[in-house]
C-alpha beads as a LAMMPS data file, in Angstrom:
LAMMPS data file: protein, C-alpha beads

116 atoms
115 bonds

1 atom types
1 bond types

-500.0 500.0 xlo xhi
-500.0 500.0 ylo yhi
-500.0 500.0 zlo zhi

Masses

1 110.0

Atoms # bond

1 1 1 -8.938 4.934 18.056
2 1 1 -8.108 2.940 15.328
3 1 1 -6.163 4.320 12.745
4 1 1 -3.052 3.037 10.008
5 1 1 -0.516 5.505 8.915
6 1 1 1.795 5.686 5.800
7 1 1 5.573 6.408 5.305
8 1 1 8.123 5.519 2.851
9 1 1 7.117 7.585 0.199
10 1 1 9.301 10.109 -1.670
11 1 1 10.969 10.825 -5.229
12 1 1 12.882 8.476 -7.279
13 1 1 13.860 8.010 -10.517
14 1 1 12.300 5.686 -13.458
15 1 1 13.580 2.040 -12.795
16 1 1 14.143 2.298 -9.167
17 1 1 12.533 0.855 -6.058
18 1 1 10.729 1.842 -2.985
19 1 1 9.365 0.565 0.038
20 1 1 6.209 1.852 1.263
21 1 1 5.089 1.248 5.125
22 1 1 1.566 0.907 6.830
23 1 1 1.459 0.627 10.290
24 1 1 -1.846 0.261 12.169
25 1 1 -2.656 0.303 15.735
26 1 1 -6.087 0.444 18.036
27 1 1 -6.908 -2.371 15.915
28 1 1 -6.617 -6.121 15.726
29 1 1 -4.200 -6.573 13.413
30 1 1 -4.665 -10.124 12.302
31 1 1 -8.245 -9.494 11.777
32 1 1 -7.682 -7.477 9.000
33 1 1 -7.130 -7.876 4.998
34 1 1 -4.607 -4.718 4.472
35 1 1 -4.666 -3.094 0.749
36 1 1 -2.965 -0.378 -1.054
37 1 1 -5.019 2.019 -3.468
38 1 1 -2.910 4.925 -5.112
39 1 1 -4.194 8.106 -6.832
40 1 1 -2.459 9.684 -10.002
41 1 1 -2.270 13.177 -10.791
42 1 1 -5.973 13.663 -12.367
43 1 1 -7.064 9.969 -11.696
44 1 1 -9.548 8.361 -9.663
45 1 1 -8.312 6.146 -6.893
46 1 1 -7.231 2.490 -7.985
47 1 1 -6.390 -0.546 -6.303
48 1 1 -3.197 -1.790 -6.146
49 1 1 -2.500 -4.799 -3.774
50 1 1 -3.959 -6.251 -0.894
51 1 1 -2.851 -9.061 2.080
52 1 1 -5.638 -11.237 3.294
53 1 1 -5.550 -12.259 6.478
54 1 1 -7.786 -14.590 6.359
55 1 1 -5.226 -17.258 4.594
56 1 1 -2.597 -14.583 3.169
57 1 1 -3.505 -14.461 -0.173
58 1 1 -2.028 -11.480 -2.218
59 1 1 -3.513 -9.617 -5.264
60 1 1 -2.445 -6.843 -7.255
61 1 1 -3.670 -4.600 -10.171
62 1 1 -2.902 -5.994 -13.797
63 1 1 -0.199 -2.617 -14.379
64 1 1 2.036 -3.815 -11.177
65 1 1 2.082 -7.541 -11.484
66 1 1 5.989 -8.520 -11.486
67 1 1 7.203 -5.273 -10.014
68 1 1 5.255 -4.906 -6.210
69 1 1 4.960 -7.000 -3.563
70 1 1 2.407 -6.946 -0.659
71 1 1 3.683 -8.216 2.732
72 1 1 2.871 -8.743 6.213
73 1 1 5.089 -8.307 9.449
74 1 1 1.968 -9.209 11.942
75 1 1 4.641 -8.897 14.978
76 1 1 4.955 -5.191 14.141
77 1 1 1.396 -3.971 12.894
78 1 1 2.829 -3.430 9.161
79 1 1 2.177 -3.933 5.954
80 1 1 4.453 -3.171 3.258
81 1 1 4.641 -2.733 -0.541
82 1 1 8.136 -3.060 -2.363
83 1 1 8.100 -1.345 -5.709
84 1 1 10.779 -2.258 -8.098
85 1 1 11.309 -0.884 -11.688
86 1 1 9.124 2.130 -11.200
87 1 1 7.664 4.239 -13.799
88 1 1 6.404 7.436 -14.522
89 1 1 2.598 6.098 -14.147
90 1 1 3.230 4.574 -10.603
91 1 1 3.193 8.612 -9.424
92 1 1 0.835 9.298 -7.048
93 1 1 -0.227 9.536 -3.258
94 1 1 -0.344 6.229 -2.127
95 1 1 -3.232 4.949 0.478
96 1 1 -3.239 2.688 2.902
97 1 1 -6.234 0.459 4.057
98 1 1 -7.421 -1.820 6.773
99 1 1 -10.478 -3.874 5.854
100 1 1 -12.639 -5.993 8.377
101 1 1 -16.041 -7.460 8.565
102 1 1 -17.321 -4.120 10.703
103 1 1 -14.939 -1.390 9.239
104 1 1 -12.438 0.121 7.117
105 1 1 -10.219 2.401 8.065
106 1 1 -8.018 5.024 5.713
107 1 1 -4.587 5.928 6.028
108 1 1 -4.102 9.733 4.974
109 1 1 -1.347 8.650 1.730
110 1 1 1.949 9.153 1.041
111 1 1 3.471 10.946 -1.832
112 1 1 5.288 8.637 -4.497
113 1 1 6.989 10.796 -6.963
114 1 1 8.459 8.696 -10.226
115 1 1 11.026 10.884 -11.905
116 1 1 13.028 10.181 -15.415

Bonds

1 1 1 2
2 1 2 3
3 1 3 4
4 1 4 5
5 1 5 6
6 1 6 7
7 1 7 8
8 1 8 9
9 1 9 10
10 1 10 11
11 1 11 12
12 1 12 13
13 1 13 14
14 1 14 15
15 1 15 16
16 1 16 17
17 1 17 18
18 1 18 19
19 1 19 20
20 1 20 21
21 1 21 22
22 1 22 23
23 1 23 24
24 1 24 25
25 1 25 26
26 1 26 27
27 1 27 28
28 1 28 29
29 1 29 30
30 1 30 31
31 1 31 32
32 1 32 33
33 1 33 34
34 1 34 35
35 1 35 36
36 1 36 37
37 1 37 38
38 1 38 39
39 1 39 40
40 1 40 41
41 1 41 42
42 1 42 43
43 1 43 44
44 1 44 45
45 1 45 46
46 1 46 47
47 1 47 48
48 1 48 49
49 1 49 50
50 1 50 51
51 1 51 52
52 1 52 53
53 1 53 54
54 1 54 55
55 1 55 56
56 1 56 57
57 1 57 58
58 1 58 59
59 1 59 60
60 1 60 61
61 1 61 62
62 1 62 63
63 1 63 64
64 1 64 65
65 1 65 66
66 1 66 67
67 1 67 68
68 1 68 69
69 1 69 70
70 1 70 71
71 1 71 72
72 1 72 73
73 1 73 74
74 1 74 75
75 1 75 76
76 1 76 77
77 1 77 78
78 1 78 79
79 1 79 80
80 1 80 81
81 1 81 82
82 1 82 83
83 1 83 84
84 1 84 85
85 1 85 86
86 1 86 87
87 1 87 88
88 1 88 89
89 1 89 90
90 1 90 91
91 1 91 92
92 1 92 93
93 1 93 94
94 1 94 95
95 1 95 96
96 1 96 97
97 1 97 98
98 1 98 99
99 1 99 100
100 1 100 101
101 1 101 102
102 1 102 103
103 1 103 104
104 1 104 105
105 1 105 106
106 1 106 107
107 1 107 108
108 1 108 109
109 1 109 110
110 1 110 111
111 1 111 112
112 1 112 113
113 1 113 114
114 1 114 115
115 1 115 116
């Protein structure tokens, strides 16, 4: 069964940085454009990044430009997302998720807490 799970998340302080992990398996890996949605406290889901695997283009929502980074390690099934200089708005559970031409598939989130 396909599935991607989340880890790295956790409390820190304002101005810190994080690593988030997604690692998927039952699925073929490099078939898939990877993404990371978050939900605040009392907000709808956003986007936040993705990895395309069709040519490994990145994107990222307007409020994390500068501070995240999306990346691929193919070899072990992951996708990460490096957040530097984190604020208070960046708190939320954090989603992974796999997108192909047939499916998507959720990963259950990961609590980011942002602390000052």
């Amino acid at each position: 069964q396909a599935q991607v799970v989340e880890s790295g998340g956790g409390l820190v302080q304002t101005g810190r940085s994080l690593r988030l992990s997604c690692t998927a398996s039952g699925l073929t890996f490099n078939q898939y454009t990877m993404a990371w949605f978050r939900q605040g406290p009392g907000k709808e889901r956003e986007f936040v990044a993705s990895h395309v695997h069709k040519d490994g283009s990145t994107y990222y929502a307007d409020s994390v430009k500068g501070r995240f980074t999306i990346t691929r390690d193919i070899a072990k099934n992951t996708v990460y997302l490096q957040m530097n200089n984190l604020r208070l708005e960046d708190t939320g559970v954090y989603y992974c998720k796999a997108i192909s031409d047939y499916d998507t598939i959720w990963g259950q989130g990961t609590q980011d807490t942002v602390s000052s």
